[in-house]
The first five atom37 places (N, CA, C, CB, O) and aatype in JSON, in Angstrom:
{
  "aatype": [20, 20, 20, 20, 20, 20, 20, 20, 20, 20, 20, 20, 20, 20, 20, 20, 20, 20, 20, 20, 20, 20, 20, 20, 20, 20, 20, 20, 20, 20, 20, 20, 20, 20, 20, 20, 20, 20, 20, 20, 20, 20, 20, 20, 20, 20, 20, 20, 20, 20, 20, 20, 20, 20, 20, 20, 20, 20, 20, 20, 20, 20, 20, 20, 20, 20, 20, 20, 20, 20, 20, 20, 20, 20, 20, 20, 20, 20, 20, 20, 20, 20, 20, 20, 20, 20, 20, 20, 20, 20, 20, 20, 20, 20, 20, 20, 20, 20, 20, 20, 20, 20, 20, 20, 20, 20, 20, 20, 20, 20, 20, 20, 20, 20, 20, 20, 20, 20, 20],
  "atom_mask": [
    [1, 1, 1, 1, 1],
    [1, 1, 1, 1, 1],
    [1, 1, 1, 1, 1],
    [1, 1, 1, 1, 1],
    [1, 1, 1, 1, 1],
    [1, 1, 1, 1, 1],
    [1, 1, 1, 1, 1],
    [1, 1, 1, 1, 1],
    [1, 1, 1, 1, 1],
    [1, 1, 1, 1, 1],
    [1, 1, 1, 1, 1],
    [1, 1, 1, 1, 1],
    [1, 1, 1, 1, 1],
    [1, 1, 1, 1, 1],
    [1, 1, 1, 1, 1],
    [1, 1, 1, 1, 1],
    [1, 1, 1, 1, 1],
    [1, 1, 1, 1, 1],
    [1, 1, 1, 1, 1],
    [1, 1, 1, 1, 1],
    [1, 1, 1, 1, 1],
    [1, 1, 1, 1, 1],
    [1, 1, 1, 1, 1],
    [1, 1, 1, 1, 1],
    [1, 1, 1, 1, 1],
    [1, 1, 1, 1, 1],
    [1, 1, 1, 1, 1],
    [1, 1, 1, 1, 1],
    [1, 1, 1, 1, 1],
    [1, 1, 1, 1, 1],
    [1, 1, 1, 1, 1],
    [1, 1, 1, 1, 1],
    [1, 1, 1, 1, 1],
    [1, 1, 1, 1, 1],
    [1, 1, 1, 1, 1],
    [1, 1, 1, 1, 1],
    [1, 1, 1, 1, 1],
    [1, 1, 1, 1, 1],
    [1, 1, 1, 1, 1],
    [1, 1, 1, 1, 1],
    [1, 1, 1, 1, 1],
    [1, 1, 1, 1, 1],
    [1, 1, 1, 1, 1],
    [1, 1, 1, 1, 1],
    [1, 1, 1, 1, 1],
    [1, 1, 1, 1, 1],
    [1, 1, 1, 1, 1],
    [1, 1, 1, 1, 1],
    [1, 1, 1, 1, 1],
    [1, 1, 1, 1, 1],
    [1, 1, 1, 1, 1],
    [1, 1, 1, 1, 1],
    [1, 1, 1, 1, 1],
    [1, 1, 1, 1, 1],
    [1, 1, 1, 1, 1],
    [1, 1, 1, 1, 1],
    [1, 1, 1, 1, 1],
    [1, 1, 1, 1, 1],
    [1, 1, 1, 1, 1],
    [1, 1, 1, 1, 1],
    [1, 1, 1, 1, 1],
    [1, 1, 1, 1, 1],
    [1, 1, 1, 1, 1],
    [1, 1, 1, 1, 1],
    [1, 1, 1, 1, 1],
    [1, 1, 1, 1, 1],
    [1, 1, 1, 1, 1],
    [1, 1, 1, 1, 1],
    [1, 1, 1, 1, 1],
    [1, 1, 1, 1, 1],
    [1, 1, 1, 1, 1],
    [1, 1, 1, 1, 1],
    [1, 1, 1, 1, 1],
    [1, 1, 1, 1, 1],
    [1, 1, 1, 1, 1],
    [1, 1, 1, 1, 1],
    [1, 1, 1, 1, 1],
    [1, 1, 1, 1, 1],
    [1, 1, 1, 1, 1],
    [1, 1, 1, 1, 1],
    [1, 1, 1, 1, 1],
    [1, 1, 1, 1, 1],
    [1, 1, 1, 1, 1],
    [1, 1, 1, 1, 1],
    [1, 1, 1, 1, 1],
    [1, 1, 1, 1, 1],
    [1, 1, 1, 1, 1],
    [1, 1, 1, 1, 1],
    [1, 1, 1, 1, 1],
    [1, 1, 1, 1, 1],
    [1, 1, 1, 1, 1],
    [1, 1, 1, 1, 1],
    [1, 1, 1, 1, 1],
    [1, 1, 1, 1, 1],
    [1, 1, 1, 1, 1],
    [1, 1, 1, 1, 1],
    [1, 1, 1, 1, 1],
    [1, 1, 1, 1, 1],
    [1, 1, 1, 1, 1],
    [1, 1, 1, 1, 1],
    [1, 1, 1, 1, 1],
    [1, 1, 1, 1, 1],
    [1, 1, 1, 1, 1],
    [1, 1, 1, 1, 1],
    [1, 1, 1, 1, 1],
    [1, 1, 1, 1, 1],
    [1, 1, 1, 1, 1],
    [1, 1, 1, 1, 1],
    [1, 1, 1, 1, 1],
    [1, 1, 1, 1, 1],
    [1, 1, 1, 1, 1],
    [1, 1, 1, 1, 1],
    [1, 1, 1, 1, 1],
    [1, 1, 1, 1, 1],
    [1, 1, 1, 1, 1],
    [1, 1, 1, 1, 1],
    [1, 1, 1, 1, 1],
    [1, 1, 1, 1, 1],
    [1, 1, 1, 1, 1]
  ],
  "atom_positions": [
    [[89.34, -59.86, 29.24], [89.53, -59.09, 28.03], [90.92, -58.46, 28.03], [88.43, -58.01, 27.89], [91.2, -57.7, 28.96]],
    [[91.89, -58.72, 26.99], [92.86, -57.94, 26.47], [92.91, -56.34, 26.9], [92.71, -58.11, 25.05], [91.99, -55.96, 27.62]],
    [[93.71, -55.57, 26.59], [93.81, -54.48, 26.95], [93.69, -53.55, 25.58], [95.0, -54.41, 27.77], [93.81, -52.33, 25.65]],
    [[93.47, -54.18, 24.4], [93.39, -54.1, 23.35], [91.73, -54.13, 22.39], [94.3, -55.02, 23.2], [91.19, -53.44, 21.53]],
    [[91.36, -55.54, 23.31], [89.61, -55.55, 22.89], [88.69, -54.23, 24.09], [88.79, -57.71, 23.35], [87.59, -53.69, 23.98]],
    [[89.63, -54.12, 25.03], [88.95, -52.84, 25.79], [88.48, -51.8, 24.53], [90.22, -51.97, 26.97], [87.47, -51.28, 24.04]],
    [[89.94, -51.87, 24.36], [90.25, -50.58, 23.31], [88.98, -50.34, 22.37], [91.67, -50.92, 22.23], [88.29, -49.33, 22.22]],
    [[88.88, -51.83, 21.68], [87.69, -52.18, 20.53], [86.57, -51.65, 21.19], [87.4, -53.86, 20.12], [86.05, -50.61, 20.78]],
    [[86.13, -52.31, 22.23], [84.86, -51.74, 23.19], [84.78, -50.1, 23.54], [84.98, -52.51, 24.73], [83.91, -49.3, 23.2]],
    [[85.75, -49.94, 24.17], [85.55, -47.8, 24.49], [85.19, -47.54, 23.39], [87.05, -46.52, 24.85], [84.12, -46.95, 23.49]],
    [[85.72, -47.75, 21.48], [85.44, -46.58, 20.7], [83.99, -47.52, 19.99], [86.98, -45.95, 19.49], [83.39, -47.28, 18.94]],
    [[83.78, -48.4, 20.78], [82.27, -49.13, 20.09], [81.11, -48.56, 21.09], [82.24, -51.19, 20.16], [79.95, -48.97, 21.03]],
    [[81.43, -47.84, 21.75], [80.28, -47.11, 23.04], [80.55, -45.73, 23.17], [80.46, -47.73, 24.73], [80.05, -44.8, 23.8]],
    [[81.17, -45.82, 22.66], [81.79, -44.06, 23.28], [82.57, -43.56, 21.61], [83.6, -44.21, 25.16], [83.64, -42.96, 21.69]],
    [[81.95, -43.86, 20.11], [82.63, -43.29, 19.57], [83.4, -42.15, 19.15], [82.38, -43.52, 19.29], [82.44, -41.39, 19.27]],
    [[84.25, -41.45, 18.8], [84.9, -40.61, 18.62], [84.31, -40.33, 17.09], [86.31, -40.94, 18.96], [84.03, -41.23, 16.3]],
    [[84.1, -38.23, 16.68], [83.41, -38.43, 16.04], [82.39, -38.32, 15.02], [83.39, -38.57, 16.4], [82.36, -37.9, 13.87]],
    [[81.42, -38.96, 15.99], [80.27, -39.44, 15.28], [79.02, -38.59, 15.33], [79.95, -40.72, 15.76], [78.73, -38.02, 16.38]],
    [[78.24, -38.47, 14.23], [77.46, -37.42, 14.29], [77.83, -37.06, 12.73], [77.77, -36.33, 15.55], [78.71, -37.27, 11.9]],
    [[76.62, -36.39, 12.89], [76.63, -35.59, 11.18], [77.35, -34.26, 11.57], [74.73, -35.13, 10.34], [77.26, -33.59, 12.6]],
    [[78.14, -34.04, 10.37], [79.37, -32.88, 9.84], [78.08, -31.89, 8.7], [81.24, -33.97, 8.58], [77.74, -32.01, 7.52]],
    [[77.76, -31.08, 9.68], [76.5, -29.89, 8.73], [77.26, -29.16, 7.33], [75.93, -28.16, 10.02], [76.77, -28.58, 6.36]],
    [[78.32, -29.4, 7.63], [79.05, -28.07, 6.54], [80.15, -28.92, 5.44], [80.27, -26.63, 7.75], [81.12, -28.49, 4.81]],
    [[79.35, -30.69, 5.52], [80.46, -31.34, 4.88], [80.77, -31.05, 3.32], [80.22, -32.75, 5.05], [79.89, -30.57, 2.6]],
    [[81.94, -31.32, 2.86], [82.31, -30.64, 1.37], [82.15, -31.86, 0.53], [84.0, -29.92, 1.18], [81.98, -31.74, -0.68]],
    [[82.21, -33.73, 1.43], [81.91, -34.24, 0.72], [81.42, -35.52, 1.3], [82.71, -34.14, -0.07], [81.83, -35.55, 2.46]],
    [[80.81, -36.46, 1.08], [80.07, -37.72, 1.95], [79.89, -38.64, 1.13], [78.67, -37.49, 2.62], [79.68, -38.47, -0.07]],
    [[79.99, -40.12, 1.92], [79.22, -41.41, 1.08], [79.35, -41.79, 2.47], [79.96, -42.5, -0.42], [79.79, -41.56, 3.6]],
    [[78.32, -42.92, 1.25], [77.52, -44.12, 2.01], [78.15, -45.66, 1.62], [75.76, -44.07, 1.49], [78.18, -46.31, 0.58]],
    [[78.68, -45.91, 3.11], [78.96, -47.29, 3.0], [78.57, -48.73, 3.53], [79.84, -47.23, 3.2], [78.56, -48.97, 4.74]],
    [[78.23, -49.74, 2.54], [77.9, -50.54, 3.49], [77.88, -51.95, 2.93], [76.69, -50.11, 4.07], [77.89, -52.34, 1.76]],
    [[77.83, -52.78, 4.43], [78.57, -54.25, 3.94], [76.86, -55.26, 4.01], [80.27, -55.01, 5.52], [76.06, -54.96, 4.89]],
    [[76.64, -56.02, 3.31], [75.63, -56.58, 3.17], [75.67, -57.91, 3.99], [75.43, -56.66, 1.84], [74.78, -58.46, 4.64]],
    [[76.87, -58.25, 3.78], [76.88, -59.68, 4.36], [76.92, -59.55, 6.02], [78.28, -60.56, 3.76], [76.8, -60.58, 6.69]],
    [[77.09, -58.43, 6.56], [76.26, -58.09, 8.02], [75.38, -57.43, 8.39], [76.75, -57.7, 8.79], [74.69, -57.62, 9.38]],
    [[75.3, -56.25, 7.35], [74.21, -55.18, 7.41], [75.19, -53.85, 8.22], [72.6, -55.84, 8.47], [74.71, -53.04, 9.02]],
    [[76.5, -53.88, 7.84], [76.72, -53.03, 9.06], [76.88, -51.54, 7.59], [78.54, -53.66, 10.42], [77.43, -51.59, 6.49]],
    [[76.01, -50.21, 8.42], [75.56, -49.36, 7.14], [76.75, -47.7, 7.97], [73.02, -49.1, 6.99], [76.53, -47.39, 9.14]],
    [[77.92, -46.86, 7.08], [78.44, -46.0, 7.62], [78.03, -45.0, 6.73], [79.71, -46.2, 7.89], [77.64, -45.35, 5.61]],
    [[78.04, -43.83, 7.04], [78.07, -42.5, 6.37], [79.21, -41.48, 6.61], [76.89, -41.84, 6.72], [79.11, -40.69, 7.55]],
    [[80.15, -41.48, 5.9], [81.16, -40.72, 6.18], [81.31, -39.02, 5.55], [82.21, -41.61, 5.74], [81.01, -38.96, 4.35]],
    [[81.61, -38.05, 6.0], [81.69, -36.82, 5.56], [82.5, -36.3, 6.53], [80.46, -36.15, 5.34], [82.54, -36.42, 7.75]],
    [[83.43, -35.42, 5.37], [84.67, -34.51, 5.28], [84.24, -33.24, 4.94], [85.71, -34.94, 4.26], [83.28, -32.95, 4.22]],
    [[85.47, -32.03, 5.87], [85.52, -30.5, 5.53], [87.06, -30.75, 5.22], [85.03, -29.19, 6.88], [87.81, -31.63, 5.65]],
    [[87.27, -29.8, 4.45], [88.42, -29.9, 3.61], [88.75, -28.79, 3.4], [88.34, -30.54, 2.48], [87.94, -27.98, 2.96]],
    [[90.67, -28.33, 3.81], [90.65, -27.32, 3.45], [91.93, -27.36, 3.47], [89.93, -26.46, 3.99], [92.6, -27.83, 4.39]],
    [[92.6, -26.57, 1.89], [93.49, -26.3, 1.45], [94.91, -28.14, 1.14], [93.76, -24.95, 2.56], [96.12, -28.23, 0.99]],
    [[93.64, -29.28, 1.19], [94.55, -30.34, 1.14], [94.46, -31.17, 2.48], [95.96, -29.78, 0.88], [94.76, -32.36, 2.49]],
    [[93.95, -30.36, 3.83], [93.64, -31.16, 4.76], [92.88, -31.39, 5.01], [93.86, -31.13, 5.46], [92.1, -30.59, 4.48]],
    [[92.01, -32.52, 5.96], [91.09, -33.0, 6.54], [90.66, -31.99, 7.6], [91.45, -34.24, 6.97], [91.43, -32.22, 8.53]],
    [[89.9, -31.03, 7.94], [90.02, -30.31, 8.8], [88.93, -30.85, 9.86], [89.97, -28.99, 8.3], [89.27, -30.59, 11.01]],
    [[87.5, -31.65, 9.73], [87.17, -32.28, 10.0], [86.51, -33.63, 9.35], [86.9, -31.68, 10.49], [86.55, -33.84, 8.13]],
    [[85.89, -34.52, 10.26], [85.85, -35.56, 10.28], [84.42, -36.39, 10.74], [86.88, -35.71, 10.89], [84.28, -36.15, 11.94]],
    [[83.47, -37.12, 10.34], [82.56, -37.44, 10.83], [81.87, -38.51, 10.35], [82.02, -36.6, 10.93], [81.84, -38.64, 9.12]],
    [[80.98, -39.75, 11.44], [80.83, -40.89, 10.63], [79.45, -40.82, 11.19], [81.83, -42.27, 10.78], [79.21, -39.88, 11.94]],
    [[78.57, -41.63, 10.94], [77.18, -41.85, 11.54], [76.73, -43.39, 10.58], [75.98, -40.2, 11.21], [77.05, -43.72, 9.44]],
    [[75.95, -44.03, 11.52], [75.66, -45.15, 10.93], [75.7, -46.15, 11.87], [76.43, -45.39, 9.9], [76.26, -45.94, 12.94]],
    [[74.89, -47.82, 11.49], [75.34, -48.35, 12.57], [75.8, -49.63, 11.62], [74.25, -48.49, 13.89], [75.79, -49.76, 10.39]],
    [[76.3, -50.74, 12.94], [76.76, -51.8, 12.86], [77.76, -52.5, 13.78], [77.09, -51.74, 11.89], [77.88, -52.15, 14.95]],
    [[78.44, -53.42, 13.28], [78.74, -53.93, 14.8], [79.88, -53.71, 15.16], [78.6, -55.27, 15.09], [80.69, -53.15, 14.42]],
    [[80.17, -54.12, 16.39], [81.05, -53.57, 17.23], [82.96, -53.21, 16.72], [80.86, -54.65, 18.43], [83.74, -52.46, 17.31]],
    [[83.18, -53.89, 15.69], [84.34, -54.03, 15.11], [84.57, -52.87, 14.29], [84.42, -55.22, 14.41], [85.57, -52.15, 14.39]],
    [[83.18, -52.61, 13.08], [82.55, -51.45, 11.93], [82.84, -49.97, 12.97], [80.35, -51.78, 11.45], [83.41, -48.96, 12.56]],
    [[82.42, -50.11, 14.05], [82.05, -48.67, 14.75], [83.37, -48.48, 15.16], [80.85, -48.58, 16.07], [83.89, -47.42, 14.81]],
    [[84.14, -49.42, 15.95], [85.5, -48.91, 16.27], [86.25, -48.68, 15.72], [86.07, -49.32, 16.78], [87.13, -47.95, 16.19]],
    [[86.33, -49.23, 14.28], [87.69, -48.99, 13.27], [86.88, -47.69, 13.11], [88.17, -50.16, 11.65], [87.61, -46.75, 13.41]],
    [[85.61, -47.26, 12.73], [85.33, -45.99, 12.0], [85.85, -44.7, 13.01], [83.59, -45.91, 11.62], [86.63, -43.8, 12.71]],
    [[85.13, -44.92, 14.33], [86.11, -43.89, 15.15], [87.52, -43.94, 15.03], [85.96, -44.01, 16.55], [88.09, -43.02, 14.45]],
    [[88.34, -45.16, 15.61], [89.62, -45.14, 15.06], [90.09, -44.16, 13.98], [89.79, -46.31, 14.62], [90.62, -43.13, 14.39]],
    [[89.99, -44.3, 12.9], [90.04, -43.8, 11.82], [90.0, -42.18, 11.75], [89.1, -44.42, 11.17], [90.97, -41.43, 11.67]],
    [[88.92, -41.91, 11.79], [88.72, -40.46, 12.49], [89.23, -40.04, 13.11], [88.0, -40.16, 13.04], [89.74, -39.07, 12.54]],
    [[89.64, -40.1, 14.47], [90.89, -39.79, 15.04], [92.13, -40.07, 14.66], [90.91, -40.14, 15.99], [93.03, -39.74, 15.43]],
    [[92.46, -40.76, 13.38], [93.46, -40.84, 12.69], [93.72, -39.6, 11.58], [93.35, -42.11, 12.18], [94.72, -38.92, 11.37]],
    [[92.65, -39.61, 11.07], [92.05, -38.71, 9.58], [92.07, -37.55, 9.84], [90.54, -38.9, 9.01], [92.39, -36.75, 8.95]],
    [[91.71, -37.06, 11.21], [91.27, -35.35, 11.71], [92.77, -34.7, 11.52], [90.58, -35.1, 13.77], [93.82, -35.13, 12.0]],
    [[92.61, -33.82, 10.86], [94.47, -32.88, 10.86], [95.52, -33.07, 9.62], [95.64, -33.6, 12.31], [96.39, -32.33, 9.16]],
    [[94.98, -34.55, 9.23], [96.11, -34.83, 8.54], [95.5, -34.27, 6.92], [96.59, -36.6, 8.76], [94.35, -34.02, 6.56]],
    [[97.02, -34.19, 6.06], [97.16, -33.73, 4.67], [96.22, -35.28, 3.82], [99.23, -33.46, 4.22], [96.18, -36.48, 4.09]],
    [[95.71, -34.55, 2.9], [95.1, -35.66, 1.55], [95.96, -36.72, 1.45], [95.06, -35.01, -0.09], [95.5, -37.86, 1.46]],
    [[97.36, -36.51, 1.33], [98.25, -37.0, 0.25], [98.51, -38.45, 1.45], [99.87, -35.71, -0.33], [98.67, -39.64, 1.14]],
    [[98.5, -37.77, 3.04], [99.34, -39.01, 3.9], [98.13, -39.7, 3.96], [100.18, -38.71, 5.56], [98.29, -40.9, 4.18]],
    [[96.73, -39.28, 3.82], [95.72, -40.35, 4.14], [95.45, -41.43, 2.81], [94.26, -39.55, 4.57], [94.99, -42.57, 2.84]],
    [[95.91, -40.61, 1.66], [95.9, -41.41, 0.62], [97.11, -42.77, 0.67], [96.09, -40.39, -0.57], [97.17, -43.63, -0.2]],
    [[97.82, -42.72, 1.62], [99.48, -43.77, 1.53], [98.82, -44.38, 2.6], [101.48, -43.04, 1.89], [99.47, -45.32, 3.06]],
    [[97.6, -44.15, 3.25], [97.26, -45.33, 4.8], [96.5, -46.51, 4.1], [95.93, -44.55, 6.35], [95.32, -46.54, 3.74]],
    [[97.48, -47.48, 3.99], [96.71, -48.58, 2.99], [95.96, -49.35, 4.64], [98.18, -49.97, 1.66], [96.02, -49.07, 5.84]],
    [[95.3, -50.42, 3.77], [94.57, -51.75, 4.27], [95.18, -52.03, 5.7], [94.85, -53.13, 3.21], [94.64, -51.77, 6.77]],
    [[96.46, -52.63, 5.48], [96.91, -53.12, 6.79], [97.47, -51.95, 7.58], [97.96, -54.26, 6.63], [97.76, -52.39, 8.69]],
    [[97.79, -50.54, 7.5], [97.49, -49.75, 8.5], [95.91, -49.41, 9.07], [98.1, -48.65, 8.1], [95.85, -48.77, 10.13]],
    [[94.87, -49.74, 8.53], [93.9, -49.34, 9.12], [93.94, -50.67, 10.3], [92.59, -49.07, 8.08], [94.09, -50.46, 11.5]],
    [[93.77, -52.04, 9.68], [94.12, -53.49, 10.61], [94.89, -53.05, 11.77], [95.11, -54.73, 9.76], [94.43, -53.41, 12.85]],
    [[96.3, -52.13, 11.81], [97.02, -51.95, 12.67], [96.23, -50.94, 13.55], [98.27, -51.64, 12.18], [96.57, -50.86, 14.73]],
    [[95.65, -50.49, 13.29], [94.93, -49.5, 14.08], [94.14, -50.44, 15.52], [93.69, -48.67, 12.91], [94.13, -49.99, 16.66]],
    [[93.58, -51.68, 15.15], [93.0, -52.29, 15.88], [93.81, -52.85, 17.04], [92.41, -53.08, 15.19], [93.74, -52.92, 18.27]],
    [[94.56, -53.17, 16.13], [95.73, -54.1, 17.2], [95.0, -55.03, 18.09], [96.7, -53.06, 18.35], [95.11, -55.09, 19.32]],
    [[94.0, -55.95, 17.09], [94.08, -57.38, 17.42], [93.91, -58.33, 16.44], [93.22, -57.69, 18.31], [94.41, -57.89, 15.41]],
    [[93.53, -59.21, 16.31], [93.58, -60.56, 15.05], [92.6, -60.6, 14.97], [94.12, -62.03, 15.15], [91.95, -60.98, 15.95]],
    [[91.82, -60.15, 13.46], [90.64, -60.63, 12.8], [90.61, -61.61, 12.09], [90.16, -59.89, 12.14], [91.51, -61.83, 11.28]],
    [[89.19, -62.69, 12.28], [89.36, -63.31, 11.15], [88.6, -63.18, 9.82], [89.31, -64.37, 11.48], [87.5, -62.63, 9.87]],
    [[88.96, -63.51, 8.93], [88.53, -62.86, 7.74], [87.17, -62.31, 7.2], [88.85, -63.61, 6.97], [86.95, -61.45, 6.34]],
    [[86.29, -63.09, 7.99], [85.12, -62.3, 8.1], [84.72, -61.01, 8.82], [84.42, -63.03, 8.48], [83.62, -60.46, 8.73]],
    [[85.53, -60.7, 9.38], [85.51, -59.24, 10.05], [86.5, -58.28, 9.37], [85.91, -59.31, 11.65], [86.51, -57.05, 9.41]],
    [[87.21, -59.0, 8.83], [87.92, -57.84, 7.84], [87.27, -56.92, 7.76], [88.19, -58.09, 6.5], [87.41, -55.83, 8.31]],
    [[86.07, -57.47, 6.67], [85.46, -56.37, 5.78], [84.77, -55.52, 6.52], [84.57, -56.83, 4.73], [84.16, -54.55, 6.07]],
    [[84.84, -55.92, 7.95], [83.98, -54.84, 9.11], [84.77, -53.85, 9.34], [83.6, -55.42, 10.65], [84.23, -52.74, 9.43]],
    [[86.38, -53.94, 9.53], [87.0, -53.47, 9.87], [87.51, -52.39, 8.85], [87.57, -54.25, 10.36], [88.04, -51.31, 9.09]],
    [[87.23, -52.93, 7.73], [88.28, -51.89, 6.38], [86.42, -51.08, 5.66], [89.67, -53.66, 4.37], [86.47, -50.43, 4.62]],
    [[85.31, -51.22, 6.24], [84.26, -50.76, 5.93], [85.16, -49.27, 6.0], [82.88, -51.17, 6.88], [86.17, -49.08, 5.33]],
    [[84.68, -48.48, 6.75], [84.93, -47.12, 7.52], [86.45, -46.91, 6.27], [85.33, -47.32, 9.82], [86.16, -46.42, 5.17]],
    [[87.46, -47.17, 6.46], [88.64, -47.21, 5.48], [88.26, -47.14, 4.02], [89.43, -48.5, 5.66], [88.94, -46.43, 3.28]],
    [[87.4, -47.69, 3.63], [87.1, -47.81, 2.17], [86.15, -46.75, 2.04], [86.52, -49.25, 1.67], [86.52, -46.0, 1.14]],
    [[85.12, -46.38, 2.55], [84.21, -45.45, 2.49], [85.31, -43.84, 2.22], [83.18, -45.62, 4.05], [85.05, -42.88, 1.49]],
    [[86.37, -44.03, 3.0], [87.32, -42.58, 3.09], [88.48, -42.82, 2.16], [87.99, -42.21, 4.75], [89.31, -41.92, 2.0]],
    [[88.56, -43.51, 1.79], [89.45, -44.16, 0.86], [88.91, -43.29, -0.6], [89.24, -46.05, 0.87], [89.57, -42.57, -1.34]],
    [[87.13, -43.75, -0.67], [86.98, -43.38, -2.24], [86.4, -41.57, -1.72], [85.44, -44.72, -3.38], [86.23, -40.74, -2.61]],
    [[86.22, -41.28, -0.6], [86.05, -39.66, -0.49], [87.43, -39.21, -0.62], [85.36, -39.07, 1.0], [87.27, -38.06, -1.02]],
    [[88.75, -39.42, -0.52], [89.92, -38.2, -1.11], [90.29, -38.67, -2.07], [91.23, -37.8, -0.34], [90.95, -37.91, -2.78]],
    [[90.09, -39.96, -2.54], [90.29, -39.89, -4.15], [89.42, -38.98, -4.92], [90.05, -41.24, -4.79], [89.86, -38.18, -5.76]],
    [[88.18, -39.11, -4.62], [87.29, -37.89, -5.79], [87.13, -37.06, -5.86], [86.37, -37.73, -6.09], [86.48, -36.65, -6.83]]
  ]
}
């Protein structure tokens, strides 16, 4: 294994996280059919930032790591810079080669937080 699919593996066992956010300001539910892989994402928000961060849900091993990923991307930062983290920065987050059927595993978690700071 790469030093990279490690990477994929630690945040697919050990996510970063995960767990329900009791005091969230806002949440959805995301999920991809054509694997079944199901996320729940919720945000605290304050004054424009992400102050925390939290996902729960399952699916497979690709879905769970980008969603931690992410989260530890998302925690701290302003609305405005998470709103400019398109598609292929979340991909870069992985830092390995999907093929197109795992995309949508990978940009699950991304899209779910995508439509929570737009609304």
């Amino acid at each position: 294994m790469s030093i990279y699919e490690d990477l994929i593996m630690d945040h697919y066992r050990n996510p970063r996280n995960y767990g329900v956010l009791i005091s969230a300001d806002k949440s959805i539910e995301v999920n991809n059919p054509l694997c079944g892989d199901k996320l729940k994402m919720e945000i605290q928000e304050t004054n424009g930032v992400i102050e925390n961060i939290r996902f729960s849900g399952e699916g497979c091993a690709i879905s769970i790591a980008s969603a931690s990923l992410l989260t530890e991307y998302a925690k701290g930062k302003k609305i405005k810079k998470i709103l400019d983290f398109n598609r292929d920065d979340m991909l870069g987050l992985l830092k390995i080669k999907l093929t197109p059927a795992r995309i949508k595993c990978a940009l699950l978690g991304w899209e779910g937080l995508m439509n929570l700071v737009r609304n």
